[in-house]
C-alpha positions as CSV (number, residue, x, y, z in Angstrom):
1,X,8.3,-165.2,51.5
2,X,4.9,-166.4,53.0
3,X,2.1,-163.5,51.1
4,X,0.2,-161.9,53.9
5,X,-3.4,-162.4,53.3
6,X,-5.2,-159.8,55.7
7,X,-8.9,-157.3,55.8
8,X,-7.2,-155.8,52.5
9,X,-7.9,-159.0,50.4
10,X,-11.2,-159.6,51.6
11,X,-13.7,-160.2,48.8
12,X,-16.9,-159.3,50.8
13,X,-15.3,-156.0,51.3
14,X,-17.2,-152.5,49.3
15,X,-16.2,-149.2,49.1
16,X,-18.0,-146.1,49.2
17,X,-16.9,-145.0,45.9
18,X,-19.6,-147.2,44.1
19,X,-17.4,-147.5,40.7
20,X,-15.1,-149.8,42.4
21,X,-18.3,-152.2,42.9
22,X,-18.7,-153.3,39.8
23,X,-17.8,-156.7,38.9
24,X,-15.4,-155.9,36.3
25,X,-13.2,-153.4,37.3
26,X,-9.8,-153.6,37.3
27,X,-9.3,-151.5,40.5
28,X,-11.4,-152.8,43.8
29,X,-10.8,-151.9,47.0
30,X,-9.3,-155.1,47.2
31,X,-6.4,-153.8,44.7
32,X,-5.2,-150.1,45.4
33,X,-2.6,-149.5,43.1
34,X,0.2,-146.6,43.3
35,X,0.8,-144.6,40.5
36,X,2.3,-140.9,39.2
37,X,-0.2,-138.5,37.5
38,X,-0.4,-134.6,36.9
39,X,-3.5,-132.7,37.7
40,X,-5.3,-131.5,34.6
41,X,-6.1,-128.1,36.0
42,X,-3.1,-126.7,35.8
43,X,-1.4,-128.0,38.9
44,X,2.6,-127.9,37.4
45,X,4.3,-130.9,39.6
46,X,3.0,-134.4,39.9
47,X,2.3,-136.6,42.5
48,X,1.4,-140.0,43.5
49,X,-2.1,-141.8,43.9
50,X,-4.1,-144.9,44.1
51,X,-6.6,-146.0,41.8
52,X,-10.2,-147.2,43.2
53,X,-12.6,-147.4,40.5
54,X,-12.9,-145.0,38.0
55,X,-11.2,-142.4,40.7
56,X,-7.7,-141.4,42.0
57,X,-6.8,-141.1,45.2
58,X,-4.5,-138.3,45.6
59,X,-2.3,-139.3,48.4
60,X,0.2,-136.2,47.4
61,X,-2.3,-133.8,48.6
62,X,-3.7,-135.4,51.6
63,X,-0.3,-136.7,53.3
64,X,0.0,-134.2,56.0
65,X,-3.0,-134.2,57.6
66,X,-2.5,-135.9,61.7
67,X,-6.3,-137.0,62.0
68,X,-5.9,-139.3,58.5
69,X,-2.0,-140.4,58.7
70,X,-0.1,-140.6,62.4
71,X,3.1,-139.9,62.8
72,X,4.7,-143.9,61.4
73,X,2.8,-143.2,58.3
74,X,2.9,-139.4,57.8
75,X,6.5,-139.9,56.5
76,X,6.1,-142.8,53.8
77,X,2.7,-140.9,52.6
78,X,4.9,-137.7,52.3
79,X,7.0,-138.8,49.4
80,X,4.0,-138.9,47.4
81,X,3.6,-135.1,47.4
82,X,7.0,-135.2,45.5
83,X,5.6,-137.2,42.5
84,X,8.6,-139.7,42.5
85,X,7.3,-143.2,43.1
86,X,11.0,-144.4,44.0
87,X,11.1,-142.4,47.1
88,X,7.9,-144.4,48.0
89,X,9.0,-147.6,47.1
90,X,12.2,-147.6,49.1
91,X,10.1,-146.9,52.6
92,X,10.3,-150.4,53.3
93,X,7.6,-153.2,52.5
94,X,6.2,-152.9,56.1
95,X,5.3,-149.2,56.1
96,X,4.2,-149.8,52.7
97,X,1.7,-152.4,53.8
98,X,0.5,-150.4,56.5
99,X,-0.2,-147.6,54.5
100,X,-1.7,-150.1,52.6
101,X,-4.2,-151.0,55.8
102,X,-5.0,-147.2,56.1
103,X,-5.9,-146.4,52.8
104,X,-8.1,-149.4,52.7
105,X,-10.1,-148.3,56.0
106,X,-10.6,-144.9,54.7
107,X,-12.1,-146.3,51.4
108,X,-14.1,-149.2,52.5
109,X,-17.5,-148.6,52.8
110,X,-17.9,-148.8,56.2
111,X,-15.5,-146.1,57.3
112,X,-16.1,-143.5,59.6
113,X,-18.0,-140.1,58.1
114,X,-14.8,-138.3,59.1
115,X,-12.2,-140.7,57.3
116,X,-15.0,-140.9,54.2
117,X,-15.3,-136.8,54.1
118,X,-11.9,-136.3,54.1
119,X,-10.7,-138.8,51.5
120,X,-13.6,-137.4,49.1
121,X,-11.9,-134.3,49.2
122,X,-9.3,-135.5,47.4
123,X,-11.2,-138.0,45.0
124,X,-10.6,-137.3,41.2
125,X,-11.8,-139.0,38.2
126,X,-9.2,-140.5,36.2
127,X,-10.2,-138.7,32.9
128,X,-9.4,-135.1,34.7
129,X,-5.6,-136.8,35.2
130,X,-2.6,-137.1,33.2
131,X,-0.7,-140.8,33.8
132,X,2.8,-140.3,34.1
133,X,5.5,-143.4,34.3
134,X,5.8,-144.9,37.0
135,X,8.8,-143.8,38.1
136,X,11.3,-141.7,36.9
137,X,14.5,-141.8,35.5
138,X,14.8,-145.6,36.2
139,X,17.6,-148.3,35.2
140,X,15.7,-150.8,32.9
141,X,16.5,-154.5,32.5
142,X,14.5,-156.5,30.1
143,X,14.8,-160.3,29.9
144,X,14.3,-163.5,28.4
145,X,12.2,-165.8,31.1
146,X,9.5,-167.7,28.8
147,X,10.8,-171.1,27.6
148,X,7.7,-171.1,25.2
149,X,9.0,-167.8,24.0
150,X,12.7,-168.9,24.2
151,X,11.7,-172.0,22.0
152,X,9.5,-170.7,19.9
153,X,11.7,-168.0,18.5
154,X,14.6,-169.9,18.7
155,X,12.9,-172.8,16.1
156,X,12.7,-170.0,13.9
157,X,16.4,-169.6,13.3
158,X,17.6,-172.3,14.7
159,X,15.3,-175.4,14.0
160,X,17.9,-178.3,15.0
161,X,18.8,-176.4,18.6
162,X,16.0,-173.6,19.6
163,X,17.8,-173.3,23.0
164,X,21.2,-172.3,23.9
165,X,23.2,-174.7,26.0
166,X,22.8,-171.4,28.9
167,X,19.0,-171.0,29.1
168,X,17.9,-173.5,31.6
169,X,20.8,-172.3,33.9
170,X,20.8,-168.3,33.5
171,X,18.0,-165.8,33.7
172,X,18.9,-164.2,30.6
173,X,18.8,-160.6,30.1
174,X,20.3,-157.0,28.8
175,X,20.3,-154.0,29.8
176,X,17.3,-151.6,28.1
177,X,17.1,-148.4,27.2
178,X,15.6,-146.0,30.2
179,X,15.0,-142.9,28.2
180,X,12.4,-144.0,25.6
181,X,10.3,-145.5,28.6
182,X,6.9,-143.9,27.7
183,X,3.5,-144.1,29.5
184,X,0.5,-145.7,28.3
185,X,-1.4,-143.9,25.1
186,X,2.0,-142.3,24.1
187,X,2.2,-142.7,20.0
188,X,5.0,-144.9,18.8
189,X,7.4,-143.9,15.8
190,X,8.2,-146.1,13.5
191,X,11.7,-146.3,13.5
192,X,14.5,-146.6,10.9
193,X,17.7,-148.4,11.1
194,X,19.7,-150.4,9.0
195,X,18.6,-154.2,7.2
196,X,19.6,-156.2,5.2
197,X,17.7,-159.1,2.5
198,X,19.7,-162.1,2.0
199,X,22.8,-161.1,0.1
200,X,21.7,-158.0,-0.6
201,X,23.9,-155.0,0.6
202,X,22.2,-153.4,3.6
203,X,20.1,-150.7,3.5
204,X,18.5,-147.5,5.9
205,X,14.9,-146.5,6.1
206,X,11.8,-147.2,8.0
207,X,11.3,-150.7,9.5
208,X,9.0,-153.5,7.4
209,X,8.9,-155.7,10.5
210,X,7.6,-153.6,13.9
211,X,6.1,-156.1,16.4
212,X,4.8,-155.6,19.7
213,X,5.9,-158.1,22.9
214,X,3.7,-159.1,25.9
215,X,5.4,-158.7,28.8
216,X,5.0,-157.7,32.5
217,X,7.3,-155.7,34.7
218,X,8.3,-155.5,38.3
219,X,9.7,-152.5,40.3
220,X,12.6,-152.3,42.5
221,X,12.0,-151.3,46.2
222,X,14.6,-151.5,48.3
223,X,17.8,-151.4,46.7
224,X,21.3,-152.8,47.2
225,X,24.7,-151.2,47.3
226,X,27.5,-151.5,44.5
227,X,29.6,-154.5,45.2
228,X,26.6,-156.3,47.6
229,X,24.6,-159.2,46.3
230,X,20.3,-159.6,47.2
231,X,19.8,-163.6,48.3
232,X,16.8,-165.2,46.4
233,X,15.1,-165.8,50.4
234,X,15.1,-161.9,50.5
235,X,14.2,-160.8,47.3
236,X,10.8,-160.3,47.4
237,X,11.1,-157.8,50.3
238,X,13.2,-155.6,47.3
239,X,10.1,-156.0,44.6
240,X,7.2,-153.2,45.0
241,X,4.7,-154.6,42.3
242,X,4.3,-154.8,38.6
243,X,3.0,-153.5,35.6
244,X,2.4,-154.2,32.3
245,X,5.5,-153.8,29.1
246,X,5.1,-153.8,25.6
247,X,8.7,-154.1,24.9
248,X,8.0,-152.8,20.8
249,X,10.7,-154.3,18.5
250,X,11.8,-154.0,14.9
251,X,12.9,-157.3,14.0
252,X,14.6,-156.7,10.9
253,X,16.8,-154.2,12.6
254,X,17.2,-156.4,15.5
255,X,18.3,-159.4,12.8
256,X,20.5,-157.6,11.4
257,X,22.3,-155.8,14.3
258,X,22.1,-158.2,17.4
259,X,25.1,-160.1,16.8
260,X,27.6,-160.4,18.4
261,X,26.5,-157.6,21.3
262,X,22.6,-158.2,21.2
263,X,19.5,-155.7,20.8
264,X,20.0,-152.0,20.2
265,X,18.4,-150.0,17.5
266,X,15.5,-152.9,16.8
267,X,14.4,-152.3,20.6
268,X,15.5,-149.0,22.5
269,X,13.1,-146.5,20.0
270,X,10.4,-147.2,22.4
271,X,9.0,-149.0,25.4
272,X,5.5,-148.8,26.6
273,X,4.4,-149.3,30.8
274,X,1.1,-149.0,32.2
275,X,0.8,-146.5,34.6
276,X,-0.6,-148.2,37.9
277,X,2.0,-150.4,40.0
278,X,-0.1,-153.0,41.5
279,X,1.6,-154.1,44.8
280,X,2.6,-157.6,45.0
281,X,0.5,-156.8,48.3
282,X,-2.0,-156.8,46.6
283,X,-1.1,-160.3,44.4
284,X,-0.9,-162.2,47.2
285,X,-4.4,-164.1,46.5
286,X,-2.4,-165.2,43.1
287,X,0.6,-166.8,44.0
288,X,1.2,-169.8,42.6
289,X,4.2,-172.4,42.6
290,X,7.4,-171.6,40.1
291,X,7.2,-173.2,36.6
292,X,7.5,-177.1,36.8
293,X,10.7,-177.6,35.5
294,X,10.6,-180.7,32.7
295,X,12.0,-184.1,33.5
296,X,15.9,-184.2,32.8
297,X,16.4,-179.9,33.5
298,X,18.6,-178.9,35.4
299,X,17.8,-177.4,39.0
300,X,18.8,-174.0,39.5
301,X,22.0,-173.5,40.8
302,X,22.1,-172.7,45.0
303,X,22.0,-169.1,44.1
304,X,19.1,-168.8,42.9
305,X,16.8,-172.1,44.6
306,X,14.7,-171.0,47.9
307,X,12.1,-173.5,48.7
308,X,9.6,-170.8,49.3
309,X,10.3,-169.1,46.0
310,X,9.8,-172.5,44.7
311,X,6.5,-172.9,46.5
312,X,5.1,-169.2,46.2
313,X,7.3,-167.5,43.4
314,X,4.7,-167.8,40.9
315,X,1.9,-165.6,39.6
316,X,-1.2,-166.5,38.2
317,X,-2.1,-163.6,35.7
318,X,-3.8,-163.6,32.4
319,X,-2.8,-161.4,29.8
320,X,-4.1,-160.3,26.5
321,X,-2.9,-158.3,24.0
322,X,-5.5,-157.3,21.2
323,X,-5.1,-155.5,18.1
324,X,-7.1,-152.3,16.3
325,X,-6.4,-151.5,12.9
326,X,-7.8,-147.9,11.2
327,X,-10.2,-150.3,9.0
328,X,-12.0,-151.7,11.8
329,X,-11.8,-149.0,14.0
330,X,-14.0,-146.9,10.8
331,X,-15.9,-150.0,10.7
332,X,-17.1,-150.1,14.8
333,X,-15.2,-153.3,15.1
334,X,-13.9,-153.8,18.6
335,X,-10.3,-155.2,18.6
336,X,-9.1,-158.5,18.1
337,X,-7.6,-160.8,20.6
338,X,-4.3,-161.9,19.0
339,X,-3.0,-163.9,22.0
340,X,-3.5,-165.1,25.8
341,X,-1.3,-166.3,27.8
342,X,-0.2,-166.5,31.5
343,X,2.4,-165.5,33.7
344,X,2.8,-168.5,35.8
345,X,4.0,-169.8,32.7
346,X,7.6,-168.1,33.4
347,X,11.0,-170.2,33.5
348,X,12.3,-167.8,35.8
349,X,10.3,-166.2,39.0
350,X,11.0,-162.4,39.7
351,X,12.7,-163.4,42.6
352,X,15.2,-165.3,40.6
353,X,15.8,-162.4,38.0
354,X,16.4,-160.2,40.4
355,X,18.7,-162.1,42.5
356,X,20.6,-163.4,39.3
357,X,20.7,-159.2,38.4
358,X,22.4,-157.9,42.0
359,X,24.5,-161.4,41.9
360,X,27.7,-159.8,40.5
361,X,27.2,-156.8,42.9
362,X,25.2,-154.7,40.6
363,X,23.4,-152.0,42.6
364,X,19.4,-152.2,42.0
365,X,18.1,-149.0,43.2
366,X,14.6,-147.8,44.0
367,X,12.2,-147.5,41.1
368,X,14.6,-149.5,38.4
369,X,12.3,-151.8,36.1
370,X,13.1,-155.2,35.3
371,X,10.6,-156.4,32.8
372,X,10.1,-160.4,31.9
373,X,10.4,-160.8,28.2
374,X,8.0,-161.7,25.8
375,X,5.3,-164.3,28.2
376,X,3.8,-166.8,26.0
377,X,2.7,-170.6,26.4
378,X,2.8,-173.7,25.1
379,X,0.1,-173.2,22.4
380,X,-0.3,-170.7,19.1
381,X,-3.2,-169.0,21.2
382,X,-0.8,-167.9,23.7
383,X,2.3,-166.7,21.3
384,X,3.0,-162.9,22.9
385,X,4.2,-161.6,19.9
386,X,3.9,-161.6,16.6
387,X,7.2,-163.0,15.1
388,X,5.6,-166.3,17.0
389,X,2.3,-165.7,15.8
390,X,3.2,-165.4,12.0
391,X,6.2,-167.8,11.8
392,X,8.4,-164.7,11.0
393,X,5.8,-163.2,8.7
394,X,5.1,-166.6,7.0
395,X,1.5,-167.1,8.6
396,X,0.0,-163.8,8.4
397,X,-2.8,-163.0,11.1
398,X,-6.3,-162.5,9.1
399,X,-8.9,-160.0,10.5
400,X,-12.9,-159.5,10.4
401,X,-12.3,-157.0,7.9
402,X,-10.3,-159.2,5.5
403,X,-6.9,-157.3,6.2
404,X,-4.2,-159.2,7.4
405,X,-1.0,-158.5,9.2
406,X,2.5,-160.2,9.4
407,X,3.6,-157.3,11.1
408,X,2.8,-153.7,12.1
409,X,1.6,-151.1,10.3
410,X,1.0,-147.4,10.4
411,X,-2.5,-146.7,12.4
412,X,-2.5,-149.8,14.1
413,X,-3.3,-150.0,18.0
414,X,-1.7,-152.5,20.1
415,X,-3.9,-153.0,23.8
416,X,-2.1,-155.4,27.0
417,X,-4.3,-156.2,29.5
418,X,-3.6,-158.4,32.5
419,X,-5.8,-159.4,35.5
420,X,-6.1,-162.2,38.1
421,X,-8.7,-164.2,39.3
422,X,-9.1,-166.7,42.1
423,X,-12.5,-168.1,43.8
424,X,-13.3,-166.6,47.1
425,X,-11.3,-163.3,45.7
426,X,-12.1,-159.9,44.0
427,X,-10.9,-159.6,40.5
428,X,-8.0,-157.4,40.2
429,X,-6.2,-156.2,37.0
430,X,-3.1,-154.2,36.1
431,X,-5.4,-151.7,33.7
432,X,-4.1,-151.4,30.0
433,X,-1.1,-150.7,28.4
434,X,-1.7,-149.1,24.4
435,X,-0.4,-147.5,21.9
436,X,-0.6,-146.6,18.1
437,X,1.7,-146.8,15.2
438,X,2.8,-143.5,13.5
439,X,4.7,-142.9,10.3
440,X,8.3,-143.1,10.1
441,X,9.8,-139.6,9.9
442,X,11.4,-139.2,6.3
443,X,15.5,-139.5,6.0
């Protein structure tokens, strides 16, 4: 599981569309994203592109062509005419990463007047596209890998034992609900469900507790068939890249309905992704060693322990997740920064979750999404949601226009962003992932 540093990740390294120059941006040549859009002109299917800049690449429309793609490409750049990431993703991480190699020559800013007429050809801005998920029709897994989170939340209902006895031995995790997977920007309903106030008898109607969660998630490549297991030494080689979750819950439904089975209601009315899948390829500068494990844990079990995973399994990623209220935005007051944390920070690599996921022979398949849980750290500036931040609505959040919030309410915006940096690299980030609360629909 060594990362492959090659002329891809070089940070002296420009393209010719200048907009991926600029310091900032989340998409250098250096990152090259895949992701599904639809053309706004009134071309009916999608397809699948890469983000450089402030542009697409549409890879969907230039796949065929013998002078750009030969013949061990032409058939991994064909699926993304299709607009269905999965078929890409299951190619194999070694086409992938050649494709990888080709798309970077014909963007860089030294490539040939052929290469650089061609690919302009099929340059759009991202404002004249629609983002779609992903992928489509996935299996999604959501789970619990954050021992600050874990704790944190745990202490709230269980101050004398935040932990259960299984944490520091099982990537825990349920099973989410695939249809309400929405792309960034899409408005989120508050929901209704049933809760319940101390003794009182319960009740139906609109939830008084919506919260965001912080979370990243990885895509399946490769899968494995029903009844086979994935070792953690080969997992990576089944992970395409990752993108960013806000996994929206409504914890007073979820209090009231997760035992003994677990979330439903409180967490399947939506889930938000960013649209761009940023390769772990691409993350390779960012690897990092797996969370150091405190004094007296427990190693994990021989299942799920590779000494390169150990070494390598780690990602370090910042991530933010800022708040916009309809006050401030009236006001011109840019949104406000509620936490910041980072993923190296996880219990559990991906390669572990994923391994613990096929380990009773369940069959992964191409394009399913398996997202971390809630990533926060050790302090209250990195809490990824707000049932930390506000003790369970004890410690409401106050903002520069005097409001404050405990919890959600209707108008508000809720922005993830995630990025990584390393000297002697180009900044890279996974773009945004947003959306804003709408009224409950009446009963």
């Amino acid at each position: 599981m060594k990362p492959l540093l090659d002329e891809t990740h070089d940070a002296s390294v420009r393209s010719w569309v200048e907009s991926a120059n600029v310091a900032d941006t989340d998409f250098p040549i250096q990152n090259l994203p895949f992701g599904r859009f639809l053309r706004r002109d009134g071309e009916p299917d999608g397809t699948v592109g890469v983000a450089i800049g402030d542009r697409v690449l549409d890879l969907g429309g230039m796949h065929g062509t013998k002078e750009i793609f030969d013949e061990s490409l032409r058939s991994a750049a064909s699926f993304c005419s299709f607009g269905a990431m999965g078929l890409l993703m299951a190619v194999g991480t070694g086409r992938r990463r050649a494709l990888r190699r080709r798309i970077h020559a014909l963007l860089r800013q030294d490539a040939s007047a052929s290469d650089r007429e061609f690919a302009s050809r099929h340059l759009l801005a991202q404002t004249d596209v629609e983002m779609l998920t992903p992928t489509e029709r996935p299996e999604y897994t959501d789970f619990y890998a954050s021992i600050f989170h874990a704790t944190n939340v745990g202490k709230l209902f269980r101050p004398d034992n935040p932990l259960l006895p299984n944490y520091k031995y099982v990537p825990i995790g349920y099973h989410g609900r695939a249809s309400s997977l929405v792309v960034t920007g899409t408005p989120i309903r508050r929901p209704c469900g049933q809760t319940r106030e101390g003794d009182a008898a319960p009740k139906f109607g609109p939830t008084a507790a919506l919260d965001y969660e912080l979370e990243v998630g990885f895509f399946v490549s490769a899968g494995n068939k029903l009844g086979e297991t994935i070792p953690i030494g080969e997992a990576e080689e089944h992970i395409l890249g990752i993108c960013l979750v806000n996994d929206w819950s409504a914890r007073d439904i979820q209090a009231w309905e997760y035992q003994p089975l677990g979330p439903f209601l409180g967490k399947s009315f939506a889930t938000s992704l960013s649209p761009w899948v940023v390769t772990m390829e691409a993350l390779a500068p960012f690897r990092t060693p797996a969370f150091a494990r405190a004094e007296g844990d427990p190693a994990p079990l021989p299942y799920l322990f590779d000494e390169s995973d150990q070494e390598r399994g780690g990602l370090d990623l910042w991530l933010e997740v800022s708040l916009s209220t309809p006050r401030m935005r009236v006001a011109g007051i840019a949104p406000v920064v509620l936490g910041r944390s980072n993923f190296r920070d996880m219990y559990w690599t991906m390669a572990q979750m994923l391994t613990h996921h096929a380990s009773n022979g369940c069959n992964l398949r191409a394009g399913d999404l398996l997202a971390s849980g809630t990533v926060s750290g050790a302090d209250k500036t990195a809490r990824g949601c707000l049932l930390e931040l506000t003790s369970r609505g004890k410690d409401p959040v106050t903002l520069p226009t005097g409001e404050q919030r405990k919890f959600l309410e209707d108008g508000d915006e809720i922005i993830l962003r995630g990025y990584g940096e390393r000297d002697g690299f180009r900044r890279i980030g996974l773009g945004s992932c947003h959306g804003t609360i709408l009224p409950a629909f009446a009963n």
